[in-house]
C-alpha positions as CSV (number, residue, x, y, z in Angstrom):
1,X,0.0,0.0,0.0
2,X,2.8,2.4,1.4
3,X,4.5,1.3,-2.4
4,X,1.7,1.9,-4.7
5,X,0.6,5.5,-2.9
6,X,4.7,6.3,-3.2
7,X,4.4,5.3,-7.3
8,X,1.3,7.5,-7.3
9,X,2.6,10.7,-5.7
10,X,5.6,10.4,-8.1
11,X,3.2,9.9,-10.9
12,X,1.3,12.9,-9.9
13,X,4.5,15.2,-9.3
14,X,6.6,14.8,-12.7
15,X,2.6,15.1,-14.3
16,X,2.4,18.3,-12.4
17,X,6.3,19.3,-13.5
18,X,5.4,18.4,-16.5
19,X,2.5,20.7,-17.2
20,X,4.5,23.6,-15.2
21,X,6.8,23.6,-17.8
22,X,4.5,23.6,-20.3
23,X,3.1,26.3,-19.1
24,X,6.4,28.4,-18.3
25,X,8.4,27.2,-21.6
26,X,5.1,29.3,-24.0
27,X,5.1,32.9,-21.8
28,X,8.9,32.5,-21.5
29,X,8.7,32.0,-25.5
30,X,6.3,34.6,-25.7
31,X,8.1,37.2,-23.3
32,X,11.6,36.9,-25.6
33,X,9.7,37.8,-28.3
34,X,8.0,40.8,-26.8
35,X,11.6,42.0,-26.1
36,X,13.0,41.3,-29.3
37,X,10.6,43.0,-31.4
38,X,10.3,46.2,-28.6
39,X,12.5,48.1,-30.7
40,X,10.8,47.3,-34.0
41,X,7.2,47.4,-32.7
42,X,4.9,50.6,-30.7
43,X,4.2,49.3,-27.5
44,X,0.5,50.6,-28.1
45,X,0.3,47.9,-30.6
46,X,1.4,45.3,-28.7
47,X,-1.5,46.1,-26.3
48,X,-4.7,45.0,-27.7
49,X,-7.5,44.8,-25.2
50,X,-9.8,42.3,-26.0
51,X,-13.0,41.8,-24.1
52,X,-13.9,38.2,-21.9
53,X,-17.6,37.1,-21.4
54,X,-17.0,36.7,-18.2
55,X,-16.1,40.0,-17.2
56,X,-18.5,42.9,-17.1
57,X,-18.5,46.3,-19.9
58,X,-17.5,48.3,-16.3
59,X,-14.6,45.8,-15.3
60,X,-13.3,45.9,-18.8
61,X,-13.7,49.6,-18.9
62,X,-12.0,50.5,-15.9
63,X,-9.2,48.0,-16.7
64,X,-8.8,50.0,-20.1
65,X,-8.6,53.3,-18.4
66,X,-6.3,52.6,-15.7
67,X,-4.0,50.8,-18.4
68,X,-4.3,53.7,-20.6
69,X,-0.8,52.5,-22.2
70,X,-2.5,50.0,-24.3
71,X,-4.6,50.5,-26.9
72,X,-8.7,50.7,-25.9
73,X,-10.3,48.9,-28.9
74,X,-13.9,49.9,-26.8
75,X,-15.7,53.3,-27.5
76,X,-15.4,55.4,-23.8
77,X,-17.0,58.7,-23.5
78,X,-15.0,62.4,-24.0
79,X,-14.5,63.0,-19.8
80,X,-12.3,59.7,-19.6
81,X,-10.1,59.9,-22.9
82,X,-9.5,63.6,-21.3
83,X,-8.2,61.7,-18.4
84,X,-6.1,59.5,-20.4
85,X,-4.6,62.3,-21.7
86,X,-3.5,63.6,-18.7
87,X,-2.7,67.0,-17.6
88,X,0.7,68.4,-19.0
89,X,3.0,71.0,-20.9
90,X,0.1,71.6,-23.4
91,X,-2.3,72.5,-20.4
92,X,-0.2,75.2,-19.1
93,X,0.7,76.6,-22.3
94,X,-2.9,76.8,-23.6
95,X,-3.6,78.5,-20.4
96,X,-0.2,81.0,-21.3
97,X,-2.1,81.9,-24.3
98,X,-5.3,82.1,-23.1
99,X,-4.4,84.0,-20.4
100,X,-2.0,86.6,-22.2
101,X,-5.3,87.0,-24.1
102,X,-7.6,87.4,-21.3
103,X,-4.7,89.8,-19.7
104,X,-4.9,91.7,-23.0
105,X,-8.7,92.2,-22.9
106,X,-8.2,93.6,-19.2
107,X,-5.9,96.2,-20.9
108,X,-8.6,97.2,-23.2
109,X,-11.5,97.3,-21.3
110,X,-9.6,99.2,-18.6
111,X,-7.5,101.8,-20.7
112,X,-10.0,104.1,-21.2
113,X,-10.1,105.0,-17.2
114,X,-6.7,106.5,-18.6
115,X,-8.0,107.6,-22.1
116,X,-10.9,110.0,-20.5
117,X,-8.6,112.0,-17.9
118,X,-5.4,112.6,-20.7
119,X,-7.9,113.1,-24.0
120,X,-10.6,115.2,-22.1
121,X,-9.3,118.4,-23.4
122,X,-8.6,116.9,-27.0
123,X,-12.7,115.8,-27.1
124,X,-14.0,118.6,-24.8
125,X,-15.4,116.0,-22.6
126,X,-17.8,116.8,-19.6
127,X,-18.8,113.9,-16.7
128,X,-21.5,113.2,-19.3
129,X,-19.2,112.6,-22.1
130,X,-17.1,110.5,-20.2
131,X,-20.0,108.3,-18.8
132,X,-20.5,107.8,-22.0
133,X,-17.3,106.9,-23.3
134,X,-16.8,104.8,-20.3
135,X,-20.1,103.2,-21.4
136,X,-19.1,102.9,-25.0
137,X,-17.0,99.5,-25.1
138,X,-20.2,98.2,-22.5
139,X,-22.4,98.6,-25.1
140,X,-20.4,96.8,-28.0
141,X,-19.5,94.0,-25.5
142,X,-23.6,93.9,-24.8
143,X,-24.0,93.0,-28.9
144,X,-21.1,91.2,-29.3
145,X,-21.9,88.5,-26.1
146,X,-25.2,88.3,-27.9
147,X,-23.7,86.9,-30.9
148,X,-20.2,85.7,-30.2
149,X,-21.7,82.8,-28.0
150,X,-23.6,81.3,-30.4
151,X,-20.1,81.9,-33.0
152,X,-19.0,79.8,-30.2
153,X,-21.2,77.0,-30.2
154,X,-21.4,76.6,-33.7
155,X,-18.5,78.0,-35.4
156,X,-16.3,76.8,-32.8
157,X,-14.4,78.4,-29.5
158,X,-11.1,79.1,-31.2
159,X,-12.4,80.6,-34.4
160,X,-14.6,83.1,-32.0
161,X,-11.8,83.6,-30.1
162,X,-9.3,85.2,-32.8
163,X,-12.1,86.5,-34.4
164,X,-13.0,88.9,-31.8
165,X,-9.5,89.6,-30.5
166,X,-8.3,90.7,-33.7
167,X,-11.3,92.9,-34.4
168,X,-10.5,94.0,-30.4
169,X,-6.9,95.2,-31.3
170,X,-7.4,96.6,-35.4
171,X,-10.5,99.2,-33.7
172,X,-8.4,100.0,-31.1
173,X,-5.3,101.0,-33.5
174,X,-7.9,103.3,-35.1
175,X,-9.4,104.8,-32.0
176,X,-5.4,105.7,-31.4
177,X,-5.8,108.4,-34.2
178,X,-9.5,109.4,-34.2
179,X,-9.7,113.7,-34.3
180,X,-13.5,113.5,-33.5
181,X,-15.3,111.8,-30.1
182,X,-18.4,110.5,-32.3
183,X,-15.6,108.4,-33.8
184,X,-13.9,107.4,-30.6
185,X,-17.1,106.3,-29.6
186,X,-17.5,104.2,-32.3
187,X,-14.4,102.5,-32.1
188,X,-15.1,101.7,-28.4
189,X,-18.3,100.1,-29.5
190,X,-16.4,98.1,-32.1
191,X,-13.4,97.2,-29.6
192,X,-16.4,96.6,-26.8
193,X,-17.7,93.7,-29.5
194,X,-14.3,92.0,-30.1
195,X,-13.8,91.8,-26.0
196,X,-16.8,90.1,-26.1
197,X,-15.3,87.3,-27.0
198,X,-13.8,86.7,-23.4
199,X,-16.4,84.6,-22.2
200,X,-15.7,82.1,-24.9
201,X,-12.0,81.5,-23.0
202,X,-13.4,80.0,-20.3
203,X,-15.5,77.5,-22.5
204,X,-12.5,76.9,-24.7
205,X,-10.1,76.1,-21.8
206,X,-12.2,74.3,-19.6
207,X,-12.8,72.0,-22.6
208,X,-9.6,70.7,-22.5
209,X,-9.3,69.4,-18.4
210,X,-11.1,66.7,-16.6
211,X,-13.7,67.4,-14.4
212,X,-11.9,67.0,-11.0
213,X,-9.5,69.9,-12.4
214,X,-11.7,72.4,-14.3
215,X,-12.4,74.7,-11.4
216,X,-9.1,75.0,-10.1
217,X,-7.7,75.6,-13.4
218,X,-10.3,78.4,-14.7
219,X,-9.4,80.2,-11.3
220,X,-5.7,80.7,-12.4
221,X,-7.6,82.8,-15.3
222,X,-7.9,85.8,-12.6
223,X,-4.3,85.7,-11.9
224,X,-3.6,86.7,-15.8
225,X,-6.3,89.4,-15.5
226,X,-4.1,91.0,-12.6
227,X,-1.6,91.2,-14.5
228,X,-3.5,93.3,-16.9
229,X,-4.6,95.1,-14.4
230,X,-1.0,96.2,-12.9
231,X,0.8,96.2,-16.3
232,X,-1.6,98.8,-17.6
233,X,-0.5,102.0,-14.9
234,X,2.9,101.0,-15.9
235,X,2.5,101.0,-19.9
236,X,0.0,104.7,-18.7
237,X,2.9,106.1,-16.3
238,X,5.5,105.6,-19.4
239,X,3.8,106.6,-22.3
240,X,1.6,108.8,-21.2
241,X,3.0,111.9,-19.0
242,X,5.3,111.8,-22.4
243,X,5.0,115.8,-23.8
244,X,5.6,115.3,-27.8
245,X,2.6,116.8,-30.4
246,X,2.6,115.6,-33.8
247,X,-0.3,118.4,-36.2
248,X,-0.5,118.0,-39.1
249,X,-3.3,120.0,-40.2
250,X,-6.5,118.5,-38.6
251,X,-4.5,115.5,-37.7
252,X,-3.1,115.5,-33.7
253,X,-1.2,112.9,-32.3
254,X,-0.1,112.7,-28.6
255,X,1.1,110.3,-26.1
256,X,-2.7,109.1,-25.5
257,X,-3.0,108.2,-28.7
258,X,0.7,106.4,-28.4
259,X,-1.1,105.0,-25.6
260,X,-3.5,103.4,-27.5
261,X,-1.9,101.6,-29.8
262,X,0.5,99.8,-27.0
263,X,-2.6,98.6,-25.7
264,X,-4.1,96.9,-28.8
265,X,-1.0,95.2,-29.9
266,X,-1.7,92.3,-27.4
267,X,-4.6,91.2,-28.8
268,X,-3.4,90.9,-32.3
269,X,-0.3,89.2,-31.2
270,X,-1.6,86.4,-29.2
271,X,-4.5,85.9,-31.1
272,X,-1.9,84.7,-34.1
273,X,-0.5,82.1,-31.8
274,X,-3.9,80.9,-30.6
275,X,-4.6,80.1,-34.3
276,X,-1.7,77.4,-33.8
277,X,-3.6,75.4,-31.3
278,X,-6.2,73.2,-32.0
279,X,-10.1,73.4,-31.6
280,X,-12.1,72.6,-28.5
281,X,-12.3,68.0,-28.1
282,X,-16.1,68.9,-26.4
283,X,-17.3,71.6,-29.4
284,X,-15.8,69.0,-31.9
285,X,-17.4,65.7,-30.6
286,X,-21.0,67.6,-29.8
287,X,-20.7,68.3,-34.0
288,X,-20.1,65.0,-34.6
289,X,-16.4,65.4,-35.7
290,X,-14.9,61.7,-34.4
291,X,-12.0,61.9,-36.1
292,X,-10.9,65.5,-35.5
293,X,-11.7,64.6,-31.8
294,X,-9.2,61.8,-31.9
295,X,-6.4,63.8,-33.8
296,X,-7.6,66.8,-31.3
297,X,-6.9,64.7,-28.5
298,X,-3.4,62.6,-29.9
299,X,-2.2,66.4,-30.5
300,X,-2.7,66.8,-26.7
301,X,-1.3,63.5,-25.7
302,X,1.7,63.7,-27.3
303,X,2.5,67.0,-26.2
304,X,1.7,66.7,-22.7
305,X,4.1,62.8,-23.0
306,X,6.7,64.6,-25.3
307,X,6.4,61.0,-26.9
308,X,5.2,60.0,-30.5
309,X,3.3,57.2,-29.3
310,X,-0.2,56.8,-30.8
311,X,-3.1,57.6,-28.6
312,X,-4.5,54.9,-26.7
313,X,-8.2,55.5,-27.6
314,X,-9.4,54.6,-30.9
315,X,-13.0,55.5,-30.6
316,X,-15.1,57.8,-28.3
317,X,-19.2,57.4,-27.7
318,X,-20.9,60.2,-29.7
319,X,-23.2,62.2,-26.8
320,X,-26.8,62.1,-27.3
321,X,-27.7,65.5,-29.1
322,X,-25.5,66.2,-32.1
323,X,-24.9,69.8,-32.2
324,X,-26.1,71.2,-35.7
325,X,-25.9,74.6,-37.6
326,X,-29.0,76.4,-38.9
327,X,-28.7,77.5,-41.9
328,X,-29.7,81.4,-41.3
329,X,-27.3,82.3,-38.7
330,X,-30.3,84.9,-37.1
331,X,-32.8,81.6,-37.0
332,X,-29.8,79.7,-35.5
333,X,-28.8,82.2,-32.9
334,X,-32.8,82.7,-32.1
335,X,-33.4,78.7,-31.8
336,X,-30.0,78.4,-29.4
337,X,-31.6,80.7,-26.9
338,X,-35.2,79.9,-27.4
339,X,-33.8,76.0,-26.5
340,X,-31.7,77.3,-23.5
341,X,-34.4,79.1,-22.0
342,X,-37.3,76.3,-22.8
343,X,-34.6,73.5,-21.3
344,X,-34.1,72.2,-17.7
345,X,-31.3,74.4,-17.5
346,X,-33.7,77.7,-17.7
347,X,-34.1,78.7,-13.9
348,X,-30.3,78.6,-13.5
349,X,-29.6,80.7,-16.9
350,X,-32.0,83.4,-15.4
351,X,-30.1,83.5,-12.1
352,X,-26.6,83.8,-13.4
353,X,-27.9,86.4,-16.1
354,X,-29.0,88.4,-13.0
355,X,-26.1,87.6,-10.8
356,X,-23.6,88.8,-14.1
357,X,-25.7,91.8,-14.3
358,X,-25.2,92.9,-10.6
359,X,-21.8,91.9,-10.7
360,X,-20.6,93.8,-13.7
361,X,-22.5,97.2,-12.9
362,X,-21.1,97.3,-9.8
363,X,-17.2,96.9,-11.0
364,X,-17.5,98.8,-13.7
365,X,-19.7,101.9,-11.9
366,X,-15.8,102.1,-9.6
367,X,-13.2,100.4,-11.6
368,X,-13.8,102.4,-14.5
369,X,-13.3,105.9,-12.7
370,X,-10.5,105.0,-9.8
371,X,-8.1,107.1,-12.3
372,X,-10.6,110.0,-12.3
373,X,-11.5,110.1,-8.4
374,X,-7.9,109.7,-7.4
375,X,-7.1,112.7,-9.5
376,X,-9.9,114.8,-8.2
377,X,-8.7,114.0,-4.8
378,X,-5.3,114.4,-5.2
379,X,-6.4,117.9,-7.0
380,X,-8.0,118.8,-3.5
381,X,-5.4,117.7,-1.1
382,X,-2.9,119.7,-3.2
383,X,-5.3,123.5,-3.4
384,X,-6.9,122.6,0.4
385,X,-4.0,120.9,2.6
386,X,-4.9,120.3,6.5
387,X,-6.3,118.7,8.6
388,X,-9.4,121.8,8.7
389,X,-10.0,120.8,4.9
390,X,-10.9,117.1,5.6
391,X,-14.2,116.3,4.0
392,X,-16.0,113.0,2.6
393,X,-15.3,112.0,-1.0
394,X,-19.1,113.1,-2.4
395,X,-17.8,116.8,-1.7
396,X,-14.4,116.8,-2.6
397,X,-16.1,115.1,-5.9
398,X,-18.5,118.0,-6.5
399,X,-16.1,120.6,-6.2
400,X,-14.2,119.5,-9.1
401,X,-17.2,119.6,-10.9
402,X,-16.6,121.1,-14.4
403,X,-19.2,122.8,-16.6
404,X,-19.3,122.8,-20.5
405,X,-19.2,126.7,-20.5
406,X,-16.3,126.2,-18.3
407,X,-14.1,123.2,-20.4
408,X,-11.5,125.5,-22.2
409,X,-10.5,128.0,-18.7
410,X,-10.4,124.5,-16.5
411,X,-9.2,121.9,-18.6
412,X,-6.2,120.5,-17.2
413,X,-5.4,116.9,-19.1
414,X,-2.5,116.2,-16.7
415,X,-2.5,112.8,-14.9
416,X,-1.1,113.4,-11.3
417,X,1.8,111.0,-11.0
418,X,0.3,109.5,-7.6
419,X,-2.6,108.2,-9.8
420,X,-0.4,105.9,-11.5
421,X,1.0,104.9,-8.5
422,X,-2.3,104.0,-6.6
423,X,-3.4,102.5,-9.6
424,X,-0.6,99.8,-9.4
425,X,-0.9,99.6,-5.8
426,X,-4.5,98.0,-6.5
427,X,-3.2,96.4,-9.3
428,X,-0.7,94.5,-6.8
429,X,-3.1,94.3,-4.2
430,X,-5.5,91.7,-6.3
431,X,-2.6,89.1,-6.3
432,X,-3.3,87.6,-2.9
433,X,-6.7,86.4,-4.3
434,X,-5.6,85.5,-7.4
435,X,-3.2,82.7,-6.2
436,X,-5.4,81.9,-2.6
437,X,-8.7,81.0,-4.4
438,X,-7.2,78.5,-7.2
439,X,-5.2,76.6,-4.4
440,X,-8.3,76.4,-2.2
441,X,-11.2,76.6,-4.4
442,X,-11.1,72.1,-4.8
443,X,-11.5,72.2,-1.1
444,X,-13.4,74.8,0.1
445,X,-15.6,75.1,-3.1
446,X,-16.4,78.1,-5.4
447,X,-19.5,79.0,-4.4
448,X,-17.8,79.8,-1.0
449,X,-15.6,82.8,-2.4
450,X,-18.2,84.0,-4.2
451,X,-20.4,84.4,-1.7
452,X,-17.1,86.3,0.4
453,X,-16.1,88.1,-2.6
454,X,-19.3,89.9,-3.6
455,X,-20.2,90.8,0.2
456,X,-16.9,92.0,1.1
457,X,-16.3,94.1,-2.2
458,X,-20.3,95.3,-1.5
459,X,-19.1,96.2,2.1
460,X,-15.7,98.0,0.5
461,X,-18.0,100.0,-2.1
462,X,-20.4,101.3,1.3
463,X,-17.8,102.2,2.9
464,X,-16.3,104.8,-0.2
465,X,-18.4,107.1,1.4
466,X,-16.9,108.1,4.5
467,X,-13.3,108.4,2.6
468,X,-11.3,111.4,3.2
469,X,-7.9,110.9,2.4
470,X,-6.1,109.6,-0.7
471,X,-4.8,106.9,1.3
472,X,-8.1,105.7,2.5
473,X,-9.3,105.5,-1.0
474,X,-6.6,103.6,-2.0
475,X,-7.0,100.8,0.5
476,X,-10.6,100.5,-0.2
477,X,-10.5,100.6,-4.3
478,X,-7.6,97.8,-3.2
479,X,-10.3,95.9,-1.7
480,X,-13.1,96.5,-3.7
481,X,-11.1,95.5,-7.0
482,X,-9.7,92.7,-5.8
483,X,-13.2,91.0,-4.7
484,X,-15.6,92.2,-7.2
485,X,-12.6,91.4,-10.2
486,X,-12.4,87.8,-8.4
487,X,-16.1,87.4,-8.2
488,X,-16.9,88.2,-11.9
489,X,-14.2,85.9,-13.1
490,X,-15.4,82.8,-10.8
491,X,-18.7,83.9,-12.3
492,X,-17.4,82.3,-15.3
493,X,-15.7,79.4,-13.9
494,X,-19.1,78.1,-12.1
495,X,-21.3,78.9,-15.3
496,X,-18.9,76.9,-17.5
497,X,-19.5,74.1,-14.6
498,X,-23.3,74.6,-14.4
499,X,-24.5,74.3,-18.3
500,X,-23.5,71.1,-20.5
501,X,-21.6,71.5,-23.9
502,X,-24.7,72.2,-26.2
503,X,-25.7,75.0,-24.2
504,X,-22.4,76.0,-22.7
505,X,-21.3,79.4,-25.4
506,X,-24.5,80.4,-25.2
507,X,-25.6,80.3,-21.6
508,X,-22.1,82.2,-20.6
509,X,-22.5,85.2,-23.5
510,X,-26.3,85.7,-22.9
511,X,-25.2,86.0,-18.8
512,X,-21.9,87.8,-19.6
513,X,-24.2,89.9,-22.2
514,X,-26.4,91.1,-19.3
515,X,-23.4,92.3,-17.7
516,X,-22.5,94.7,-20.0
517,X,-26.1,95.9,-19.9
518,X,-25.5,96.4,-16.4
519,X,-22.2,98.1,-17.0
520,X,-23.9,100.2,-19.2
521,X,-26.3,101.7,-16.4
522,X,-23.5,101.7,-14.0
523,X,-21.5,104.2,-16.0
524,X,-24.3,106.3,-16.9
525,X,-25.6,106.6,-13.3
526,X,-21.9,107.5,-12.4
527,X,-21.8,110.3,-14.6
528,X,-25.1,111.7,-13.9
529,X,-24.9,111.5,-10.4
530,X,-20.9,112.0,-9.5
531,X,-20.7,115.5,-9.9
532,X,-24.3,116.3,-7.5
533,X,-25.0,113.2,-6.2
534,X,-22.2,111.0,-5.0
535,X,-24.1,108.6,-2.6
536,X,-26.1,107.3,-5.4
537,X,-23.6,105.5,-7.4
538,X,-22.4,103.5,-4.2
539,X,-25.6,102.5,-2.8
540,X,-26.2,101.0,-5.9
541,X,-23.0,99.4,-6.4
542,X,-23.2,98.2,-2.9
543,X,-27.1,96.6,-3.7
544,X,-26.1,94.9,-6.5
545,X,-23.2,93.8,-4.9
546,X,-25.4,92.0,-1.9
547,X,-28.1,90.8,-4.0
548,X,-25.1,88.5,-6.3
549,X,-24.4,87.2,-3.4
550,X,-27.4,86.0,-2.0
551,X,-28.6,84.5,-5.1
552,X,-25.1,82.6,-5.3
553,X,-26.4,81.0,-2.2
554,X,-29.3,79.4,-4.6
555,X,-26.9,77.9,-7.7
556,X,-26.8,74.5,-7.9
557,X,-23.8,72.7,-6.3
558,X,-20.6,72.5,-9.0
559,X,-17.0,70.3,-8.5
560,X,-16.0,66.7,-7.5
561,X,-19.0,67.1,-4.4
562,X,-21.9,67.5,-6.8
563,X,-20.6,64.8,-9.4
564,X,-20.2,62.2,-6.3
């Protein structure tokens, strides 16, 4: 017995020997090849995924993302080829572009705070004149938003993008030599239409990153804007204070004029290098453009890798509505709306269209005259010195009040040199937020810093009233420009999160478009009201300030807590 079970076990053990080396002798086989023919052959091709029965579509799915070396013979939807792709060199240049861009706008809208005080002699502007220039590029941006988000839905981001940019810097050039204000206006209307175009960035760049990194990379958008914001006084405090007169018979030319063409150059510049990147993967894939989606997203993948590998994915799940171009562009643009407004989407277009327009009046009503106020105060502290003189700001304001019988004895075009300075001072002052929110905003979510940066800036703009110093007004505009600036770009970033791709150009450009209607107002109320009736202007930058606020509180959850 002890015999036969001894013969068995040794039968058993060389059978199972046997049949290890089977086994071992084929993979070994197999693996030498593998290595032989790694230099001959892409790795992505060694790597076909083919699917079991007896594993499930999700197993196989997950197992072809999280292996996203090997080619993924199965169609995935857009959000998790994104992943794949991975965040990289592309992502930040895109947003270098993007960004120089979105600086560049912030130089156009804002140079005209500089424009009014330097050219007010030139145009014989009154406080009514310069509301309205002020409220000039408001007005273009009002019709351009109208149209340039449904350019963006159905012509495509980038084309909208260097479309309105370039038409942004070439009116701006031409505005540098206009002789007569109707014509200055009407270049700021034109240059007001081509800024437009900025809430297409955020569309177009938040196309490009995976869910779980969308907000925190809009946020950085802000950051760019700052820069806009402090490189301006320094281009103004150059170019500007700058004494040379070219006349040639009706034609003048001065440093304000100079002045204007630095400032449109941006615009034209990086608007040829966006032309060199490639169209939005989400606008393509909602028109039903595979292919240019795939080669969209191989462009990215290799440039993020610095590799020539193929792309993994070979196919991507077409989304349920295919995105498709009327053929009157009026019917088109009228249909895109009508289908926004009719959709599920509707309640939370209305509240962001109201929250833009609060917003945007408010910021403009100060931003756009911080230049003007500062030298107004500065003109007082330097004709009433001491500590008896010390007044609030609405009556150091109406002092300075200048009639149109009065333009040619009291026109004085000079720019104090302090205004520059302050100018920058606020400039610098915005950085703090700029780099705080993007950090934080994953963790603490967007909603939260809108909700702090519309009440505090609404708090900042109350508090303009009781000012009596130029250093007191410097530390407030500080804080008022730095929350309400923050708060209208994470206006953006959560709208872009809120609507899906079909409806994304549009719902952003018919909010951003009711923003410029309530910039509009803003400036006009400022230049009625400044001169006799200060208080005005900041209780109503100061409502509109609170009521954004509250009805952020109401928006609809956004980020990596809502998708869970």
């Amino acid at each position: 017995m002890n015999i036969e079970l001894i013969i068995l076990v040794r039968n058993v053990g060389c059978r199972v020997v046997i049949l290890c080396v089977l086994l071992i002798m084929p993979a070994k086989c197999v693996l030498n090849m593998m290595e032989m023919n790694n230099s001959k052959e892409d790795v992505h091709s060694r790597c076909l995924i083919s699917t079991q029965p007896e594993h499930s579509d999700k197993d196989i799915k997950n197992f072809e993302i999280a292996n996203s070396k090997c080619l993924i013979t199965k169609s995935i939807n857009l959000d998790q080829a994104i992943e794949i792709v991975g965040f990289g060199n592309f992502h930040y240049y895109i947003l270098f572009i993007c960004g120089s861009l979105f600086a560049a706008v912030s130089i156009s809208v804002t140079s005209v705070s500089f424009i009014i005080p330097s050219a007010q002699c030139d145009f014989q502007m009154t406080s009514v004149h310069k509301g309205i220039l002020n409220g000039a590029s408001m007005i273009g941006m009002f019709f351009g938003c109208f149209i340039t988000g449904y350019m963006a839905d159905s012509k495509g981001r980038k084309y909208t993008l260097i479309v309105c940019m370039m038409i942004d810097g070439i009116f701006n050039i031409i505005s540098s030599v206009s002789q007569i204000y109707p014509i200055l206006i009407f270049c700021k209307l034109m240059s007001g239409f081509g800024v437009s175009g900025v809430t297409v960035f955020y569309s177009y760049l938040g196309e490009f990153v995976s869910t779980k990194n969308r907000e925190k990379f809009l946020c950085w958008m802000e950051l760019f804007w700052t820069f806009g914001v402090i490189l301006l006084p320094c281009i103004a405090w150059l170019v500007i204070p700058q004494t040379f007169r070219i006349e040639y018979g009706f034609f003048l030319f001065r440093s304000w004029n100079l002045f204007v063409i630095i400032c449109a150059l941006p615009s034209i510049i990086f608007s040829c290098l966006l032309a060199k990147l490639p169209e939005s993967p989400k606008f393509l894939l909602a028109k039903g453009k595979h292919d240019e989606t795939i080669d969209c997203l191989k462009f990215v993948y290799r440039w993020n890798n610095k590799t020539n590998d193929n792309f993994p994915v070979t196919s991507l799940t077409l989304p349920d509505y295919i995105y498709e171009q009327s053929n009157s562009f009026f019917n088109g643009l009228y249909n895109s709306i009508l289908e926004l407004f009719t959709s599920k989407f509707k309640v939370v277009a209305i509240m962001t269209c109201v929250i833009q327009f609060c917003c945007t009046a408010s910021f403009y009503m100060m931003v756009l005259w911080f230049p003007e106020l500062m030298n107004r105060f500065r003109w007082y502290e330097t004709l009433y010195s001491g500590p008896k003189n010390m007044t609030n700001m609405c009556e150091i304001v109406s002092l300075f009040k200048i009639e149109p019988e009065e333009i040619d004895l009291k026109c004085n075009d000079e720019i104090n040199q302090s205004v520059y300075e302050n100018i920058l001072i606020i400039g610098i002052a915005c950085i703090p937020t700029s780099i705080i929110v993007p950090l934080l905003v994953n963790k603490f979510g967007i909603k939260l810093f809108l909700v702090l940066s519309f009440f505090g800036s609404g708090l900042s703009s109350a508090c303009l009233y009781f000012i009596t110093s130029s250093f007191e007004n410097i530390v407030l505009s500080s804080v008022f420009e730095a929350l309400s600036s923050l708060g209208i770009g994470l206006v953006f970033c959560i709208s872009v999160e809120l609507f899906p791709t079909e409806y994304r150009g549009v719902a952003v450009s018919i909010g951003s478009m009711f923003g410029k209607v309530g910039a509009v107002i803003g400036n006009i109320i400022v230049g009625v009201f400044i001169d006799a009736h200060c208080m005005v202007p900041i209780l109503v930058s100061c409502s509109f300030l609170i009521i954004a606020g509250l009805l952020v509180l109401t928006l609809p959850r956004t980020g990596r807590t809502a998708i869970q």
